[in-house]
N, C-alpha and C positions, 0 to 999 in steps of 0.2 A: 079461363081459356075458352074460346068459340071451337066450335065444331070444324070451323076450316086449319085454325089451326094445330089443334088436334091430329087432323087428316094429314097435313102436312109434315107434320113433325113425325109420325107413322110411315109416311113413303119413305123418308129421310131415313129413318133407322134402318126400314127395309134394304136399302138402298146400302147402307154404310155395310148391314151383315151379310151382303154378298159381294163385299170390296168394288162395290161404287168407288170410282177415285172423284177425288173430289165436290164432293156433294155438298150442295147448299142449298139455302132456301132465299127465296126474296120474299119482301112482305112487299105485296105492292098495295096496300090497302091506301095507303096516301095519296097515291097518283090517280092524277084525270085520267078517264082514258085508258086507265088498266081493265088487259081482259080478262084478269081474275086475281083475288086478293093472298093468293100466292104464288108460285111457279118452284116449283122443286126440278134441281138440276144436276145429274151426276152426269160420268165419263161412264163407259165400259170400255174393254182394251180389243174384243173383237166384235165380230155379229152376235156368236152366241152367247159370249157373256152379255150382251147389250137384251139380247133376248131374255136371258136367265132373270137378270137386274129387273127387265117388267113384266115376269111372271110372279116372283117372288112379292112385288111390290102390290099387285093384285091381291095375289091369296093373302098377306098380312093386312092390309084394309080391308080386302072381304069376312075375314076370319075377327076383324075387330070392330067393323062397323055395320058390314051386312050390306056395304057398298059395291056395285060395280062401277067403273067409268061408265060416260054416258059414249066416249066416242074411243077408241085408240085405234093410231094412224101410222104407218110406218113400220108396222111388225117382221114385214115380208123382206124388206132390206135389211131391216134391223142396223140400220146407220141411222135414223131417226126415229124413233120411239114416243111419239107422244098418247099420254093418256092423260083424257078429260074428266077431272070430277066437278065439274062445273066452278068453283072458287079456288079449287088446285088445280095446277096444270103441271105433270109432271113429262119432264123433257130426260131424258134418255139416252146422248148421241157416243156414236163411237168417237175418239179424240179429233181426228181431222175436222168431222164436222162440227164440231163445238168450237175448236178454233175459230172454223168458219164462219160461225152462224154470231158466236159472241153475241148470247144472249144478256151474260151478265154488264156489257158495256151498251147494249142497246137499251138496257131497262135502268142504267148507273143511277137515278136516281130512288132506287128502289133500296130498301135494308137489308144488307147481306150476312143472312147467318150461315158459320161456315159450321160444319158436323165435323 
């Protein structure tokens, strides 16, 4: 198992033990053109738990790998949540936006594992 997916599968659990709904991972390792050979993707149901979901998912990769993101984006709204580990990308949104955004149909060609 690589180090990214390691990472990946760490945000994921992060993510499921603070009732992330709906949490998956893509591998997008196959794909041209992928900006990184994962993308981890949960729900939260308001701001705060959207916040809680990526603090929680910090301190468990920090606490396991010694990693921070290199960038996270969207904290202050907390309706988009993105944190960069460079080969993970983990995505974060409250429900409407993921509706929205349907990252999992924009990337359909990618392996979806569901947690």
């Amino acid at each position: 198992m690589t180090e990214s997916e390691v990472l990946a599968k760490l945000a994921a659990q992060a993510l499921d033990e603070k009732k992330g709904q709906d949490v998956q991972i893509l591998d997008m390792r196959g794909l041209q053109n992928a900006p990184a050979a994962f993308f981890v993707i949960a729900s939260g149901t308001v701001p705060a738990h959207v916040s809680a979901l990526s603090d929680h998912v910090f301190e468990v990769v920090k606490k396991a790998t010694g990693l921070n993101p290199s960038k996270v984006e969207g904290y202050t709204n907390a309706e988009w949540i993105l944190m960069d580990y460079f080969d993970v990308v983990v995505h974060i949104f409250q429900s409407e936006r993921r509706d929205f955004y349907r990252l999992e149909e924009l990337w359909g060609d990618a392996k979806s594992i569901k947690i």
